[in-house]
N, C-alpha and C positions, 0 to 999 in steps of 0.2 A: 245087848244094851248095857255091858257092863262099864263100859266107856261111862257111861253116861251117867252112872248111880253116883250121885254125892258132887258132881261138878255143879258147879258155880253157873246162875242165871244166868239165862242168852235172854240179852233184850236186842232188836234192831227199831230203833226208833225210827214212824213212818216217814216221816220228813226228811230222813238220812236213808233210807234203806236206796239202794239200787237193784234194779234185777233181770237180768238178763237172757233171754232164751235162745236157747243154741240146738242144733240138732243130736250134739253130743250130750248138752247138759242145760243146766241152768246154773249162771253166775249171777251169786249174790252177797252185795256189800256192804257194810252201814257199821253200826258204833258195838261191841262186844261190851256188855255192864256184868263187872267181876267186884264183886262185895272185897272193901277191906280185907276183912277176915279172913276168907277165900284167897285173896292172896298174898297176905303175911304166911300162912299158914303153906304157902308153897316152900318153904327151906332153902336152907343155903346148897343143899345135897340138888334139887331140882333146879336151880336156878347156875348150879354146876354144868350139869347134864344140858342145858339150855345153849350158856357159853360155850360147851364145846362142841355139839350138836352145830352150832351157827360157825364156829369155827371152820367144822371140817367141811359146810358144804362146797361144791364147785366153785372155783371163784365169779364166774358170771352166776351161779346163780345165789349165792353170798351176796353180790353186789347189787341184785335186784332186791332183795327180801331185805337191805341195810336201807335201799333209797325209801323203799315204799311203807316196811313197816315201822323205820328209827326216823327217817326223814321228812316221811310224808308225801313223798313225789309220786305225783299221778302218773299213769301206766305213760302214757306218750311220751312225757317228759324225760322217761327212764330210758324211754328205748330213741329217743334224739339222744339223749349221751351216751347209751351203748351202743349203739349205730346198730340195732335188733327193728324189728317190727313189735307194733303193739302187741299182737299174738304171741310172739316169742316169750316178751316178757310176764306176759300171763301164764305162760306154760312154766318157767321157771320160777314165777312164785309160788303158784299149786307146788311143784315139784320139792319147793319150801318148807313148805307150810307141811306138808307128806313125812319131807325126811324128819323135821323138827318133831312132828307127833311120835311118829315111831320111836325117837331116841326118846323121848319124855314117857311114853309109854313103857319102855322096856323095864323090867324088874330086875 
């Protein structure tokens, strides 16, 4: 649980939530509520580590984690212009969202 000591409120609002049940898992998605404070207090040193974290990953999967998390574009939309299936692009955004924690995590 250390991950977890001192971060910043996870709210998923019901009216935004989605939720998905899978035999591998459950996918769930909706709005992440992070207090000002919480993230002024992220640094310019973290916010490094972010930049180049996103920098270095894959370029497919750089370019699905730009559509969906900068852009906004829903899974199908992303995988019509990467010429991927929906699935795919799910799997390289976890694969994102994986590599992104890890480099923010590292000390």
């Amino acid at each position: 649980m250390t991950r977890l000591e001192g971060a910043p409120v996870l709210r998923v609002d019901e009216d935004e939530a989605y939720i998905e049940e899978t035999p591998e898992g459950v996918w769930v998605s909706g709005w992440i509520w992070v207090e000002q404070q919480a993230f002024a207090s992220c640094g310019a040193m973290r916010m490094m580590k972010l930049r180049n974290a996103i920098a270095d990953l894959p370029q497919q999967t750089r370019a699905v984690f730009l559509a969906h998390c900068v852009e906004g574009s829903a899974y199908p939309a992303i995988a019509r212009r990467l010429s991927l299936e929906v699935a795919e692009v799910q799997r390289e955004l976890a694969s994102a969202l994986l590599i992104l924690s890890q480099a923010l995590d590292e000390t």
